[in-house]
GUNU-312394 format. One record per residue (C-alpha): residue number from 1; residue in one letter; chain; x, y, z. Coordinates in pm, whole numbers, padded with zeros to 5 digits. Layout:
N
(NUM, A, A, (X, Y, Z)),
...
end
This chain:
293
(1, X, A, (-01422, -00987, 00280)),
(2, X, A, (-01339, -01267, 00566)),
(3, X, A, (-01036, -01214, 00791)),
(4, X, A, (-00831, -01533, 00969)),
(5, X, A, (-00623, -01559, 01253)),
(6, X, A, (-00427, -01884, 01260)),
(7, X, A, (-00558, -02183, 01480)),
(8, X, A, (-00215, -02391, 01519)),
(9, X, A, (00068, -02093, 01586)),
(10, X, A, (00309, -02037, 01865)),
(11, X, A, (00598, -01843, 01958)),
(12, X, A, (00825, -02102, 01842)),
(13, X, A, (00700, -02156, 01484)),
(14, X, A, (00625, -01963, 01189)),
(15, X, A, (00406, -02226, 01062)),
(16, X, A, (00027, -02092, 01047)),
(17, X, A, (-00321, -02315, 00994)),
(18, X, A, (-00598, -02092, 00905)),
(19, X, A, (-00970, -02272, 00936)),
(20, X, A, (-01132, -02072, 00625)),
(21, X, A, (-01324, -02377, 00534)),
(22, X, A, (-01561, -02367, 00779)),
(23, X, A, (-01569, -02001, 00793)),
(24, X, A, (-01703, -01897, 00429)),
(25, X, A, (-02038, -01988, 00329)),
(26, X, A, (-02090, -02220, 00093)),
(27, X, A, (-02165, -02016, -00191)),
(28, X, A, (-01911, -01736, -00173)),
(29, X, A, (-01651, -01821, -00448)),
(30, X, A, (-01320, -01670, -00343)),
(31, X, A, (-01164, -01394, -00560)),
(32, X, A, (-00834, -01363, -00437)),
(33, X, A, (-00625, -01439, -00101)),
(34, X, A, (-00363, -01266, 00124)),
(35, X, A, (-00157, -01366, 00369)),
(36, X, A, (-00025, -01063, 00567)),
(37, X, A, (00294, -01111, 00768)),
(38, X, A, (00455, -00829, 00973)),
(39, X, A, (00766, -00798, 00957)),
(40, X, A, (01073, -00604, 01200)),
(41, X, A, (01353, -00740, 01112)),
(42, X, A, (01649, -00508, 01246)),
(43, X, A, (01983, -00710, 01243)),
(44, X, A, (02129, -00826, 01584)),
(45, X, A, (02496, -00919, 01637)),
(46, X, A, (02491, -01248, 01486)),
(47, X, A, (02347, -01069, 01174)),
(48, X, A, (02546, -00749, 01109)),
(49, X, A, (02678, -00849, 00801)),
(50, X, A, (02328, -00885, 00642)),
(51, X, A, (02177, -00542, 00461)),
(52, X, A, (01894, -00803, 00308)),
(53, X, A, (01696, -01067, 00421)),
(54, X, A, (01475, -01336, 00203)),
(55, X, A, (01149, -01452, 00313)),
(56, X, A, (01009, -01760, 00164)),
(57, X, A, (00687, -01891, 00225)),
(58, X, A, (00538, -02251, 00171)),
(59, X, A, (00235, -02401, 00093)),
(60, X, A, (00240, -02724, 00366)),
(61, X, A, (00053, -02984, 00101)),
(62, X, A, (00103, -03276, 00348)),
(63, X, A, (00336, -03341, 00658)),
(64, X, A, (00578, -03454, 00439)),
(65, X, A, (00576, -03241, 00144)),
(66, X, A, (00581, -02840, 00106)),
(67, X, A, (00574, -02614, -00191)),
(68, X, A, (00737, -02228, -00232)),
(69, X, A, (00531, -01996, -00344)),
(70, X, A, (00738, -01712, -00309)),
(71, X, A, (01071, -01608, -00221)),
(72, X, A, (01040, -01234, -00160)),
(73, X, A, (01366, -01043, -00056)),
(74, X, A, (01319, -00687, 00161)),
(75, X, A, (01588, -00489, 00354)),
(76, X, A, (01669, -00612, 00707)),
(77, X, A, (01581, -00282, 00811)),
(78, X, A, (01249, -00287, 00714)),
(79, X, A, (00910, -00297, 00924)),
(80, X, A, (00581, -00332, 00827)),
(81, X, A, (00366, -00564, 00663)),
(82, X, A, (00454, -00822, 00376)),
(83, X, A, (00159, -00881, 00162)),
(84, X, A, (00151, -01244, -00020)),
(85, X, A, (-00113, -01390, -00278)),
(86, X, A, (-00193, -01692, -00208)),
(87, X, A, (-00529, -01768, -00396)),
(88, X, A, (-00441, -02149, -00551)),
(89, X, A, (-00393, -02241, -00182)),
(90, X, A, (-00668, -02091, -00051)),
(91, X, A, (-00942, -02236, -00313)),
(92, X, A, (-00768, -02608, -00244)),
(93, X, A, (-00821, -02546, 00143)),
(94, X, A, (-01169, -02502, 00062)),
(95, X, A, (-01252, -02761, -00212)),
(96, X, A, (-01023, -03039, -00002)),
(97, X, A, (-01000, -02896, 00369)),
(98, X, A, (-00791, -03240, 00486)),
(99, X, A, (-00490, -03122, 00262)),
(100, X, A, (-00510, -02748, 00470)),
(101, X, A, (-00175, -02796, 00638)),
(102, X, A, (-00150, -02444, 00660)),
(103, X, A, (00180, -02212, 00600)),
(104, X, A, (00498, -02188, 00685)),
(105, X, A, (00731, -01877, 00683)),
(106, X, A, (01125, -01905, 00658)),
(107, X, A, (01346, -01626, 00700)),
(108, X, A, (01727, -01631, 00531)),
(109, X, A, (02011, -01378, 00604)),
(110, X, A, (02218, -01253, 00359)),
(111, X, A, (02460, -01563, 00350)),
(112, X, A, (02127, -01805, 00310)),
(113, X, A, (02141, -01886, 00676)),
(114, X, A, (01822, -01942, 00830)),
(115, X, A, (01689, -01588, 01081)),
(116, X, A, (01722, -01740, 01448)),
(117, X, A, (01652, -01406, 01624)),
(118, X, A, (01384, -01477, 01832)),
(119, X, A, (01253, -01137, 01774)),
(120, X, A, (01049, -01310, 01447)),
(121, X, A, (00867, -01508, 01686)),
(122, X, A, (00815, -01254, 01953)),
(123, X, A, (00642, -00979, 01722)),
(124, X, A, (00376, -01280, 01582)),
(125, X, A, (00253, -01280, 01941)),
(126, X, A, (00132, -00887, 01931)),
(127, X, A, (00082, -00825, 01555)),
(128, X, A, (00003, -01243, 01404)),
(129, X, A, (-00036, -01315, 01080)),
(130, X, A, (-00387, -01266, 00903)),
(131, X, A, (-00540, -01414, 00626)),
(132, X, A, (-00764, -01180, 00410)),
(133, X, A, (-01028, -01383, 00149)),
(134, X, A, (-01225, -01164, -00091)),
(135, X, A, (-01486, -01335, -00228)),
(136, X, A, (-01812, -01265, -00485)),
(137, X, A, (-02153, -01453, -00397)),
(138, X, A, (-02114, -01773, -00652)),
(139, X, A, (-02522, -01751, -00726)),
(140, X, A, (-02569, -01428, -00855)),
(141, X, A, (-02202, -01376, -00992)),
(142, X, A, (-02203, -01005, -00837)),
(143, X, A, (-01890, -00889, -00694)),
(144, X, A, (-01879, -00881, -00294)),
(145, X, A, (-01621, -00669, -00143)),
(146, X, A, (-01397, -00765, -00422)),
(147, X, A, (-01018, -00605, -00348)),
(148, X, A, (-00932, -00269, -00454)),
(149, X, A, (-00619, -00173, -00683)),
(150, X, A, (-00307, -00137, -00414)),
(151, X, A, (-00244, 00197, -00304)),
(152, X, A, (00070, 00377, -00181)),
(153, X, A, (00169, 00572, 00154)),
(154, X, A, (00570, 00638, 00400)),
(155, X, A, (00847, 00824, 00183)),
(156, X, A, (00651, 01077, 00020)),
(157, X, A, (00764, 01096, -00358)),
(158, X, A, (00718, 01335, -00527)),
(159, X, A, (00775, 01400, -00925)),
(160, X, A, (00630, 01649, -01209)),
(161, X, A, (00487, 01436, -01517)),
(162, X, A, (00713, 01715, -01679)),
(163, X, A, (01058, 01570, -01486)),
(164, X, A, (01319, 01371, -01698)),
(165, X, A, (01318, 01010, -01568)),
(166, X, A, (01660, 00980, -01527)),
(167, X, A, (01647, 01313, -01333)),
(168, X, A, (01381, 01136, -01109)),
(169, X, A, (01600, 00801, -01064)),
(170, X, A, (01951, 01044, -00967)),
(171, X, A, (01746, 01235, -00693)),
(172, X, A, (01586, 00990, -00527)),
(173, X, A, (01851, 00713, -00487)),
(174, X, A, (02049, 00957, -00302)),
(175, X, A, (01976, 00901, 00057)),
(176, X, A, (02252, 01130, 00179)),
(177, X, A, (02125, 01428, -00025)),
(178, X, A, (01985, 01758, 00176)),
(179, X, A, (01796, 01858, -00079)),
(180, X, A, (01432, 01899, -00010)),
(181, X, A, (01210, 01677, -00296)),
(182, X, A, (01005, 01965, -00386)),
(183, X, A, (01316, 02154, -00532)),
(184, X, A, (01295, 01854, -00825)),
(185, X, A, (00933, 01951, -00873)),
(186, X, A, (00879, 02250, -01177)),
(187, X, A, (00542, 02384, -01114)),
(188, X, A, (00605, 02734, -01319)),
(189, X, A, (00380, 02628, -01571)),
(190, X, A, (00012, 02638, -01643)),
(191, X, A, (-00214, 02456, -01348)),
(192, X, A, (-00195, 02076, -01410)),
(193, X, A, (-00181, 01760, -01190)),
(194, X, A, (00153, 01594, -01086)),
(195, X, A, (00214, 01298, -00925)),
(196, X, A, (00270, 01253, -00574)),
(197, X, A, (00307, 00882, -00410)),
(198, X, A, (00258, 00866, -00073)),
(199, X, A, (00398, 00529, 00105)),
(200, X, A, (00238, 00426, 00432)),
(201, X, A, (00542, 00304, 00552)),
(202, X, A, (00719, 00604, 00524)),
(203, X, A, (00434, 00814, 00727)),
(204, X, A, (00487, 00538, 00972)),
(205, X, A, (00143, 00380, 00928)),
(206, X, A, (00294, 00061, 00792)),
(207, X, A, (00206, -00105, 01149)),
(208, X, A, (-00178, -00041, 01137)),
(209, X, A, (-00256, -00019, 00779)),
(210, X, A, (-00310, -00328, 00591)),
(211, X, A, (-00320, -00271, 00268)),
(212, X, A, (-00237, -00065, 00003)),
(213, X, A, (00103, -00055, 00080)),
(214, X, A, (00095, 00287, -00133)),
(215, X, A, (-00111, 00492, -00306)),
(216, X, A, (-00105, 00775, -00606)),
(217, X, A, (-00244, 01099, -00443)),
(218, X, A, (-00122, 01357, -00708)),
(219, X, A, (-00127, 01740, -00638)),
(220, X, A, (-00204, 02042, -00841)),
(221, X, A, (00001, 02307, -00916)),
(222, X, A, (00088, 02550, -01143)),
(223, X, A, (-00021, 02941, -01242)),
(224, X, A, (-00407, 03070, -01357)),
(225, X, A, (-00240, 03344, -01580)),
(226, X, A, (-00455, 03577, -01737)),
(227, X, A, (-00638, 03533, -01999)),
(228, X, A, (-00775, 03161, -01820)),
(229, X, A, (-00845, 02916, -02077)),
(230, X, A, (-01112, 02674, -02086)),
(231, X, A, (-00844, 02407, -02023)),
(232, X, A, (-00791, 02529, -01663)),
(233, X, A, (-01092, 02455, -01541)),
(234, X, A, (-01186, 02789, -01453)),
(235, X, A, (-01514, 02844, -01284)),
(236, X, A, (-01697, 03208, -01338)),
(237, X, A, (-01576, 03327, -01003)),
(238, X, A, (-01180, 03265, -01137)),
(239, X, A, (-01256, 03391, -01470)),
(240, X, A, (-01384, 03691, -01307)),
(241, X, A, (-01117, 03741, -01012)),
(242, X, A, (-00895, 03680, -01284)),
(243, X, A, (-00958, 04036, -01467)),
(244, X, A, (-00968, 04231, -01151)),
(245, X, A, (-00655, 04079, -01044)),
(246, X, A, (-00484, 04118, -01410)),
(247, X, A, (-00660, 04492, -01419)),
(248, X, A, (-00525, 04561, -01013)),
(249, X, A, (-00893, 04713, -01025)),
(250, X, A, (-00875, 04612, -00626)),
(251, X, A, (-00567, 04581, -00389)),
(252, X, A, (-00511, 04289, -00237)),
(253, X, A, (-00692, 04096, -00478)),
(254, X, A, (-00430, 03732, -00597)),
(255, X, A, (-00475, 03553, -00897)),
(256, X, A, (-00717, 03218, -00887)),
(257, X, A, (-00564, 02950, -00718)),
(258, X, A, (-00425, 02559, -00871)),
(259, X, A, (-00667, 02332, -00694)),
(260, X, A, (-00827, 01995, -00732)),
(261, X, A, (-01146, 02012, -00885)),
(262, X, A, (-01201, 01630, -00928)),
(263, X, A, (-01187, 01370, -00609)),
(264, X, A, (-01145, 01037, -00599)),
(265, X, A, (-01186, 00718, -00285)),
(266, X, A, (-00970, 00454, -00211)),
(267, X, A, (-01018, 00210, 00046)),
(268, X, A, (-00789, 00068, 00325)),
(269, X, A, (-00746, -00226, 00455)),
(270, X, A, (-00630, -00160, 00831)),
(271, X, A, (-00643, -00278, 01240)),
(272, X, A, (-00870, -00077, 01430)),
(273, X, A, (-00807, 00029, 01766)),
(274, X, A, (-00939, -00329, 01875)),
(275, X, A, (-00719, -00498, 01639)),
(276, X, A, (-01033, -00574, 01431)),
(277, X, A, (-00959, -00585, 01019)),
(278, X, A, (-01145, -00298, 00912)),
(279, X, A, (-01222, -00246, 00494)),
(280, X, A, (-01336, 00108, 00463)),
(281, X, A, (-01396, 00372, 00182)),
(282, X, A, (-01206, 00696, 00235)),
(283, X, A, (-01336, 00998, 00025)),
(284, X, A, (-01152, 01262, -00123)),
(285, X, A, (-00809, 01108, -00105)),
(286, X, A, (-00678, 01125, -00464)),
(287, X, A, (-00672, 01461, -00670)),
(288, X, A, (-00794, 01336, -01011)),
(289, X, A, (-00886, 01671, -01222)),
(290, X, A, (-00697, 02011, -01121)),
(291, X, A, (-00849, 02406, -01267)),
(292, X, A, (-00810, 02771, -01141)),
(293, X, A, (-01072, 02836, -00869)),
end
């Protein structure tokens, strides 16, 4: 995994060069390519009207000639880091590093106007744009630090694989609501795993963490009735407190407990404290298997 800082950016432009040419040996092939932009976009006076703003982003093929790669519309409330692929351009910078006339970013109100708030420019000064390049070693063909599957982390989700969809969609596209989200969550059954999405932005991460922009935790719950089946997971010392607890051979003694009993990684993509890009492994982080322990 390489990391770029533009070489041609000021406070005045949202147009961004990044040298990777030079900066990737020779027989790394890249995999795929990000451009991370960060983003805090609150609306000012001359913008009140606008509830969304569009970001497009071009691909600068000559002085004279640009191509969109994506037009990408988030809320003009939003803040945190926009994630773009931009792998074709990144492969041509290498192969033909005189066409590397780097990127531009253009934001649009809601009426198509172009974002003059100087604000855009101001934030690229403490958090600037970064280009992330995974690549594999071409010789050998074995992945190198190839990019994990996105994850998710700020408005904590949550919903049963038991809920109705439509249930699901109703409760959380009321913002207004007082109700807590673990009221739509039915965990009287059996011990299982339910899903849980945790959004980085939410948690208020969003302005250190890189990428994923989310990630599927999952929790168990769920009752270890008596008699435990071999379905819950149930290791000798359940099985066992189970009786007692079912027989009330001892006071004070609960029935087994819904817990994970299967871990998985993920890995982040995030600024250290030195504002270096960091790619680390993070264990424990996603409850894969749940049983009665």
């Amino acid at each position: 995994m390489f990391s770029f800082y533009s070489k041609e950016s000021s406070t005045d432009s949202n147009h961004y060069v990044f040298d990777i040419s030079s900066g990737i040996p020779a027989h790394e092939e890249v995999v795929e390519a990000q451009f991370h932009f960060f983003t805090h976009l609150h609306t000012s006076r001359s913008h009140q009207g606008s509830h969304v703003i569009q970001i497009n982003l071009y691909d600068e093929f000559l002085n004279t000639s640009s191509k969109l790669l994506e037009a990408r519309m988030v809320s003009a409330h939003a803040s945190g880091w926009e994630v773009f692929r931009v792998t074709s351009s990144a492969k041509r910078w290498i192969l033909n590093p005189d066409f590397n006339k780097g990127l531009t970013v253009q934001v649009l109100d809601g009426s198509g106007r172009v974002w003059r708030d100087r604000r855009v420019h101001r934030l690229q000064s403490s958090r600037p744009p970064i280009l992330i390049v995974f690549s594999q070693d071409s010789k050998t063909s074995t992945t190198h630090r190839k990019p994990s599957k996105p994850l998710n982390f700020q408005h904590i989700e949550f919903q049963s694989r038991a809920t109705n969809q439509n249930s699901l969609k109703k409760n959380t596209s009321t913002e207004g609501s007082q109700r807590s989200p673990r009221s739509a969550i039915t965990t009287n059954g059996d011990c299982m795993r339910h899903e849980l999405r945790v959004d980085f932005e939410k948690l208020g991460w969003s302005t250190w963490i890189i990428s994923p922009k989310w990630y599927d935790a999952y929790f168990c719950a769920g009752a270890c009735a008596f008699p435990l089946g071999q379905n819950q997971r149930p290791t000798n010392h359940a099985t066992v407190q189970s009786i007692v607890h079912e027989l009330s051979l001892t006071a004070g003694v609960s029935a087994p407990c819904c817990v994970p009993t299967e871990l998985h990684s993920i890995s982040l993509l995030y600024f250290d404290e030195h504002m270096n890009v960091v790619l680390k492994q993070y264990d424990d982080m996603v409850a894969a298997a749940c049983g009665c322990q």
